[in-house]
C-alpha positions, 0 to 999 in steps of 0.5 A: 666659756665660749660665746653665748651667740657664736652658734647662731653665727657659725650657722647663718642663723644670726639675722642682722639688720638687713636679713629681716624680713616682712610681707611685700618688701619694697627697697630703696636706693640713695641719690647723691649730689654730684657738687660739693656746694650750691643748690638744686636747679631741678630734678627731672623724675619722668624717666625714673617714675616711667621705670617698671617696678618704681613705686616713688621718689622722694626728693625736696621738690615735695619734702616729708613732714619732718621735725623742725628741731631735728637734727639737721643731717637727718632733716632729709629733703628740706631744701634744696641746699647741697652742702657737700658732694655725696649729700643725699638728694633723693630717694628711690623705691622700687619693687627690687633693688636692682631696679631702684638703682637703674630709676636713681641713675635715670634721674636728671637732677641739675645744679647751681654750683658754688665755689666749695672748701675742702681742705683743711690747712693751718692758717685757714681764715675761718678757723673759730673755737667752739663752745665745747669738744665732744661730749661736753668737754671745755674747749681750752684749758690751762694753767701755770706759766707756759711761757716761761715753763718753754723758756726756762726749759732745758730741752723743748721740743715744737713739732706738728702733726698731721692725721688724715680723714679716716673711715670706720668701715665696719663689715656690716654696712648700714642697713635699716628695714622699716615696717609700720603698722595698722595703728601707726607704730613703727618698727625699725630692723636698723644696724645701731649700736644703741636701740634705746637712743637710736629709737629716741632720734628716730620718734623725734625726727618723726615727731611721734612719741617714743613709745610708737617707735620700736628699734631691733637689733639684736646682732650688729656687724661692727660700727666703730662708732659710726653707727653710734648714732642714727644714720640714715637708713633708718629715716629714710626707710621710715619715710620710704614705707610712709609713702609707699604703704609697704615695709621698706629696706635700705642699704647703703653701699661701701662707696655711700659709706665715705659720705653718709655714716660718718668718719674721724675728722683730720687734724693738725696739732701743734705739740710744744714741751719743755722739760729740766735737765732731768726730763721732768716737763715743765710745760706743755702746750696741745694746739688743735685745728680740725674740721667740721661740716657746715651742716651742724658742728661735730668737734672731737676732743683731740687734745683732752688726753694731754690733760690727764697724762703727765705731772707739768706745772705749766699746760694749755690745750686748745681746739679750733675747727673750720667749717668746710663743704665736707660732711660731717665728722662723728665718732670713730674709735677712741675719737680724741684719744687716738688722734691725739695720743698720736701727736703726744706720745711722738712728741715725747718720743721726740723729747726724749731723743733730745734729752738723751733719755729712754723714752720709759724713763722719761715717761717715768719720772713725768709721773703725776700723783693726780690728775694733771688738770682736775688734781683729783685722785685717780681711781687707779693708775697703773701706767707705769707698771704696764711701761715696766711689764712691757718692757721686759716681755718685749726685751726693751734692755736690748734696744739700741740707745741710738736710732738708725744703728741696726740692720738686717741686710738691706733692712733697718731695725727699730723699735718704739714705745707709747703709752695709752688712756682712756677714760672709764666711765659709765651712763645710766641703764635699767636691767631686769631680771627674772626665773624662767624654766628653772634658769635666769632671764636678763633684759636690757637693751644693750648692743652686741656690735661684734665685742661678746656683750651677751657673753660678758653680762652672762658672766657678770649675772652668773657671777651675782647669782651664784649660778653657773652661766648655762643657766642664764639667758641674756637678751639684748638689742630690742628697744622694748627691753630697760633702757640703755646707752649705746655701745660706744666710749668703752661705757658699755660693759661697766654701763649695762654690767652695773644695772645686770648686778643691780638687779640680779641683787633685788632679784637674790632680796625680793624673790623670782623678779629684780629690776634695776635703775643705776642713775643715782649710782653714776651720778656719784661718779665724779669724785675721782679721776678714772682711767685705763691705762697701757703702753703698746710696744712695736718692732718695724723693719725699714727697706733702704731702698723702697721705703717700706714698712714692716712690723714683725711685733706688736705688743700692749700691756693694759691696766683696765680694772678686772677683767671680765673675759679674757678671751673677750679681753684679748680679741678687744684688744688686738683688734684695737692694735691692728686698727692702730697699726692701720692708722699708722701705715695704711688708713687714708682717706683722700679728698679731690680738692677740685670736686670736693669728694673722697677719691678712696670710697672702698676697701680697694682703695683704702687699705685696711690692715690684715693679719699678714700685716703683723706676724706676731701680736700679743696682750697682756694686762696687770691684776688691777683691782680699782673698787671705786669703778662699779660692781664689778671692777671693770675699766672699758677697752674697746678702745684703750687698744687704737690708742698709742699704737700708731705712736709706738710704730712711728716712734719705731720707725724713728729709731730704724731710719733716724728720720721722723715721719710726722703726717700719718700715714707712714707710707714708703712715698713719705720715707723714702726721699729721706732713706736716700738723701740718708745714704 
């Protein structure tokens, strides 16, 4: 089936966020600090309230009635601390948005600068361990022996990786149109991926009640995870409309975006494993640096994934952050998965090289049969059957047993494998459903970020009903539907799909109406280990004498439960490998140590991959038929895709040139010096 959406799209009648309209719309502009830490002095509105056309600015010099225990980054206007170059200092309404913008650069704001840190480095004195690791997870882990598991090794291997800050740039930016009512209710038009959470944040910052706050938003540009949670836009337009007494529309810039929606924080992560002479591991350490801001503490879980990937009788995994003048990191896809399985899946690539084994057969025979850490069972876990498909759809008996053998003029050749996880979870949602004109009305306030939400549970509820899909309607995206959990953790279909069934289920029982509530459901969920698994395969090609990089192939083999579309399925899934292959060569944000901002704040400057970047690219996934999930069988995958794939095209570049990139991205810079001291 096509995607239920795909004509109001193809049309333009699909309205987003900012395309909302309402009766005497003013616009508002951020301001942004120019220091990277210290105080304001002073902000000098004259020239910009003497402005034609400006209604108000909102600043610290009279703060807004906000919250107390509201989350700090969204506490605007406070103080007048400034804890990083490109804070948001003040807020300009006007008549137009040209206008906003000429009063916020007429602005005289001055500063008291302090000293600022920006830069993450290994030996940082401030670096500290915290209470836990996104979302709730321990910190450390471990057991066995570690030490004597390295000592008593046959091979060992003790490498570091780096990743640099990376930024989500979905292609909607954020945008938020805030329109409040004769009665004090507020409706928020905002870009999120979540209206029922998204409407929660937004009355507690506020301080009204949750059921005066309406978040719609029925369609949404991408958000990678940074529209995860509430960003401002949607505050700001909020405290905008309260002052001003009009609706108030707020987009951010692509140059605002680098500082105010988020990114994946930088990491340096230390890999030690040590395996017997038959390349069964007998230990393996993940040490983990990484950083937060000083405003409130984000720690993703970067070493997590090494917990449930390989049977060893010695592990220890650990993270440590440090607070520095830089805004704060948040979700970003796969976040600790993709940056973790990065250092892990290249640290095996490395064990495998020093053991004289195939890097398959290695991950092979390091098979667990439970999980690693918890010892629970898993669910399912076809790892190993994707390395094996893999394999023979990508022609894996050809390859070279040694790197940096094979040619093609003046390019070297190489290829690389990786595996991937992702955990498979759920949260509670509420769905509701009933007859309508013959056919079926499904309600949830489930987000559609771009991925075919409406489309899947249209499949999921036709297929529960016994009714051909034409006969159900899905709406999606309103705060006022059942309540549901964003879009983000590869949740949202195994989420919002379990309460679909529920429903549909009262409705075949009770008659023309079923509702459904699925948290005693999901708080049963933790008796098994559940995972999705694949292995992701690449072919580049080195230039000897540039350093550059290409990648002709890229393949993933996947085992994620049913599949509930495969053309949803497919696009999911090469869209996560491309961003990988970002990741892998391009995807850098770079921080000016002196001013303490990001130097690449647009898509000139950071380079996203593009369809011309791979020439060939393909999916695939095993029948994998795991019961214990939910009603439908299904494992996530929004996100299974990034992870590994940055792994496979370094671990491919390995084998091309016989020298080991370590510090993503792989850039020709980076290479070349080798390539040469090579030949």
């Amino acid at each position: 089936m096509n995607r239920v959406e795909g004509l109001e799209k193809v049309t333009g009648r699909a309205t987003y966020a900012y395309e909302y309209t309402a009766r005497d719309i003013a616009y508002a502009h951020l301001v942004q600090s120019t220091v990277a830490r210290g105080r304001i002095r002073s902000i000098d509105t004259g020239a910009a309230l003497a402005t034609p056309g400006v209604l108000a600015v909102l600043s610290s010099d009279d703060p807004p009635d906000l919250a107390e225990d509201a989350e700090p980054q969204l506490r605007f206007f406070q103080d007048r601390t400034v804890a990083y170059h490109g804070q948001i200092v003040a807020l300009v309404v006007a008549e137009t948005l040209e206008i906003a913008r000429a009063a916020g650069e007429a602005l005289r704001i001055e500063y008291d600068a302090e000293p600022h840190d920006v830069r993450l480095r290994p030996d940082h004195p401030a670096r500290y361990r915290p209470e836990k690791v996104n979302p709730a997870l321990p910190t450390d882990t471990g057991y066995g022996d570690l030490a004597a598991g390295l000592a008593n090794a046959a091979v060992t291997v003790d490498a570091t990786y780096t990743t640099p800050a990376l930024h989500n740039n979905p292609i909607e930016p954020h945008a938020a149109l805030a329109v409040w009512d004769d009665d004090g209710g507020l409706t928020v038009y905002d870009s999120t991926q979540g209206a029922s959470a998204d409407r929660d944040t937004i009355a507690a910052v506020l301080g009204l009640p949750a059921e005066r706050v309406r978040v719609v938003a029925p369609h949404v540009g991408g958000g990678f995870g940074s529209k995860g949670t509430t960003r401002p836009p949607a505050i700001l337009a909020a405290l905008a409309s309260r002052a001003v007494r009009r609706p108030v529309k707020i987009a951010v810039t692509r140059q605002q975006m680098f500082d105010v929606t988020g990114y994946r924080t930088p990491t340096i992560q230390r890999l030690r494993l040590g395996a017997d002479d038959k390349g069964r591991l007998t230990a393996v350490a993940h040490d983990v640096i990484e950083q937060t801001s000083t405003v409130t503490e984000f720690a993703e879980q970067t070493a997590t994934p090494t917990r449930v990937m390989y049977a060893t009788p010695a592990m220890r995994t650990t993270h440590r952050l440090v607070r520095l003048d830089v805004p704060t990191p948040s979700w970003m896809r796969a976040p600790g998965e993709c940056p973790g399985m990065y250092a892990l899946e290249s640290a095996v690539d490395e064990l495998a090289h020093a053991a004289g084994m195939d890097p398959i057969e290695l991950r092979v025979v390091n098979e667990p049969d439970t999980e690693p850490e918890s010892g629970l069972p898993f669910s399912s876990r076809n790892l190993v059957a994707c390395l094996r498909e893999g394999a023979r759809r990508f022609g894996w008996d050809l390859r070279d047993r040694e790197p940096g053998v094979r040619r093609d003029g003046r390019w070297l050749v190489g290829t690389g494998v990786a595996a991937s996880t992702y955990p498979s979870k759920r949260r509670p949602a509420e769905a509701s459903v009933t007859i309508e004109n013959g056919g079926f009305a499904v309600r949830i306030a489930a987000a559609d970020i771009g991925t075919g939400a409406r489309t899947a549970l249209t499949r999921i509820a036709a297929n529960t009903l016994g009714v051909s899909p034409d006969r159900v309607r899905v709406e999606v995206g309103d705060s006022a539907l059942p309540q549901a959990p964003v879009a983000g953790g590869s949740m949202g279909t195994a989420s919002w799909g379990s309460a679909v069934v529920k429903a549909c289920e009262a409705l075949l029982k009770n008659g023309e109406h079923g509702t459904a509530d699925t948290t005693e459901d999901v708080e049963s969920d933790s008796e098994l280990a559940r995972h999705a698994f694949g292995a992701q395969f690449a072919e580049v090609r080195v230039d000897t004498d540039t350093g550059e990089v290409r990648v002709p192939r890229l393949l993933g083999v996947f085992a994620a439960g049913r599949i509930i579309d495969p053309d949803l399925a497919r696009s999911q899934l090469i869209g996560g490998m491309t961003m990988g292959l970002g990741m892998a060569l391009l995807e850098e944000t770079v921080v000016d140590e002196r001013f303490g901002d990001f130097l690449t704040d647009d898509l000139a400057q950071y380079h996203v991959a593009a369809c011309a970047d791979v020439p060939d690219i393909d999916v695939a996934w095993i029948d994998e038929d795991d019961p214990y999930l939910n009603p439908m069988g299904a494992k996530g995958i929004g996100e299974i895709g990034i992870v590994g794939t940055a792994a496979a095209i370094a671990n491919a570049v390995f084998h091309a040139t016989g020298r080991r990139v370590r510090d993503l991205p792989i850039t020709p810079a980076k290479l070349v010096r080798s390539l040469h001291d090579r030949t």
